[in-house]
N, C-alpha and C positions, 0 to 999 in steps of 0.2 A: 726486612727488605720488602719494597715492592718490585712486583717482576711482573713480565709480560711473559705468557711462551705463547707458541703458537706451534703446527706440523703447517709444513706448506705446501703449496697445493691445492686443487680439486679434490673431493671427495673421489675414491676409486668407480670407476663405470663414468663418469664426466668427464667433457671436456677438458682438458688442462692438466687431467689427473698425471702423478708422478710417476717414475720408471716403475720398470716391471723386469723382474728374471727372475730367479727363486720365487725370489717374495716380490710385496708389494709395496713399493717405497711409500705412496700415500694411506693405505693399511695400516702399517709399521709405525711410520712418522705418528699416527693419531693414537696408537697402543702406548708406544713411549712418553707424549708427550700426555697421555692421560695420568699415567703412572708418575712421570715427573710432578706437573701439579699436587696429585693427592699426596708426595711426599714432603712439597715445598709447604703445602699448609701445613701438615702436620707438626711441621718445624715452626708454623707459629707465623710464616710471611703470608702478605697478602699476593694474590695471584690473581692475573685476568689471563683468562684462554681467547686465544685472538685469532683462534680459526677459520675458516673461510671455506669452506665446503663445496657451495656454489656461485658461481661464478662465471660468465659468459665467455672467459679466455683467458689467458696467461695475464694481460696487461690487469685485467677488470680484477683479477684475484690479489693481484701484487698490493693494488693500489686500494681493494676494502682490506688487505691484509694490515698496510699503513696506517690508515683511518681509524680502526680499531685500536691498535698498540697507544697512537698519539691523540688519542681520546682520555688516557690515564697517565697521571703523573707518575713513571715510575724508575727505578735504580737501574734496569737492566731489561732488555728485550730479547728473546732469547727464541730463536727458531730453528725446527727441526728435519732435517732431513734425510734420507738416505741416496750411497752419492750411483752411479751406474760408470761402464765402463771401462770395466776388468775385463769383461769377456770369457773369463776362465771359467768354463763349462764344467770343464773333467776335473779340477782340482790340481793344485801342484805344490801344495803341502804348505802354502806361503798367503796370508791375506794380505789384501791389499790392504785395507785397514782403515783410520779415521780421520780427518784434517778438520779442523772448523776455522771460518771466516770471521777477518772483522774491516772493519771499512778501510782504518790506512793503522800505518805502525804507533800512534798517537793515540788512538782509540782505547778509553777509558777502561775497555771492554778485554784488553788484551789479558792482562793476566788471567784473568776467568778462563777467557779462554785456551790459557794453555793449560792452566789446573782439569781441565774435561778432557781435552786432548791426552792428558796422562791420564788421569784415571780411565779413559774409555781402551786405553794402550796396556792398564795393569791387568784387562780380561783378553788382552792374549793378541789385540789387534798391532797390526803395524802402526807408530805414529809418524803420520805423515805432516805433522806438525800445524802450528798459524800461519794462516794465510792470508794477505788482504786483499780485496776484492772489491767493487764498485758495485757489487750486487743491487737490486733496489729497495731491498728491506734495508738495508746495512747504510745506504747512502740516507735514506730519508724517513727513519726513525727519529725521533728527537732523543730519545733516550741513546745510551752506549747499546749497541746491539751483536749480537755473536750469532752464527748459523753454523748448526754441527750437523758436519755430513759424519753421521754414527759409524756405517762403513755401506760395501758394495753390494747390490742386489744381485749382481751378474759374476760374483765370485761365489764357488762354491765351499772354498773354505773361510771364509767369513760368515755364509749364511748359516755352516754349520756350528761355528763359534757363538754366531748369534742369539743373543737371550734378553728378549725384550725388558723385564726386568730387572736384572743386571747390567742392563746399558743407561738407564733408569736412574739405578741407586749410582753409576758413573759419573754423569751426569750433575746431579744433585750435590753430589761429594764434590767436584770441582765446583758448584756456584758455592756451598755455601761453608764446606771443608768438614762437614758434618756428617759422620760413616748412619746410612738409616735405613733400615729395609722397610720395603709397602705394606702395609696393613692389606692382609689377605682374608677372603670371606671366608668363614667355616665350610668346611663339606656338606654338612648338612642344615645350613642357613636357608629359613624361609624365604621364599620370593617374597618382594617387598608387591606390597599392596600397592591398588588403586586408586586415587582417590574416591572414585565411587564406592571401593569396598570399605576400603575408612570413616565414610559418611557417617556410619552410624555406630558409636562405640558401646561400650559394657560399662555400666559408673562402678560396678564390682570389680572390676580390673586396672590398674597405673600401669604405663607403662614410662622406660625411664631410658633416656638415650644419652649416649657416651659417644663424645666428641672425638676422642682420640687417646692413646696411650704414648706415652712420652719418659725418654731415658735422660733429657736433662731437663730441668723442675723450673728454669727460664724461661721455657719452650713452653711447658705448662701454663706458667702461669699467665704469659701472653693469651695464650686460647682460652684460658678462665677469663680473663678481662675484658677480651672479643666479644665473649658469649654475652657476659652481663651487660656491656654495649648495648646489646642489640636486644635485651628487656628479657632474654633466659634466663630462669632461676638455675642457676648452674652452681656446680662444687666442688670442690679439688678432692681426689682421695692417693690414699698410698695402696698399690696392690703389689 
């Protein structure tokens, strides 16, 4: 597939930027939808991040948010949010939970989005089910587009349900019906270098990089064919 996501919004401290109680919905939205991407290639799709950071106001954000997505030919448009609302400070043992958007009942986009809508419900949230809405990503996308409010920033038992990768691999499981957890870095993985400190290499030393580890050999071999695309001496191995 090709897919668009994007977190919407302003970056947090900007104008524009998204709710705020616990957490930070514009914070949050960008943790998720980092996590989303680096799952959805891994699966082998192409992906463009269609964030919008800054922006001079709600309208200016909407509309380079647009211009981005419908810049790329793609299956599905897909943006992220967290929704505010609840209110509930103290906790009352009940989240409010997750709903995602899609433009009218007709929208290409629906089943997706009720497959998220459950899966983001099987870690424990209320499904507050599909919803359509006139939003303005959702009306003037060219692509099928869906906007998942994940759950509430202003409930407390949602935010302690909350787990950014696990809403992540939700997520991902409803676009593409494929169970996959994020490739996480070692404990004790070097900082990646400079390119100033890379300028100057050792010819006594190769070093050899790995694209990704993969449980169905489909999904593989897509990324082997990507890679050689794109003029990498690349090679499939079994570990």
């Amino acid at each position: 597939m090709r897919i668009n996501v994007h977190a919407g919004h302003n970056a947090d401290g900007r104008i524009a930027c998204g709710a705020i109680g616990f957490i930070r919905e514009s914070t949050e939205a960008r943790r998720v939808k980092d996590a989303v991407i680096g799952m959805l290639r891994q699966l082998g799709h192409t992906v463009y991040d269609c964030t919008v950071d800054y922006a001079s106001g709600v309208n200016d954000n909407l509309r380079k948010i647009v211009a981005l997505c419908n810049a790329h030919e793609v299956d599905l448009d897909v943006s992220i949010h967290l929704n505010s609302g609840a209110n509930d400070t103290s906790g009352n043992g009940k989240t409010t939970g997750v709903e995602v958007y899609v433009y009218n009942p007709s929208s290409k986009a629906k089943a997706c989005a009720e497959r998220v809508c459950q899966a983001i419900a099987r870690l424990g949230f209320r499904n507050r089910g599909v919803k359509c809405k006139g939003f303005y990503v959702l009306k003037n996308t060219k692509a099928p587009a869906m906007l998942v409010e994940c759950c509430f920033v202003d409930d407390r038992d949602d935010v302690q349900l909350y787990d950014c990768q696990e809403m992540a691999e939700a997520i991902v499981f409803g676009i593409t019906r494929v169970q996959i957890t994020a490739e996480q870095p070692d404990a004790d993985q070097e900082p990646v270098a400079s390119e100033e400190e890379t300028a100057v290499g050792d010819k006594d030393l190769k070093y050899q990089i790995r694209l990704g580890t993969y449980t169905v050999k489909k999904y593989a071999e897509a990324k082997l064919a990507e890679a050689k695309e794109k003029g990498l001496d690349a090679i499939m191995v079994k570990v």
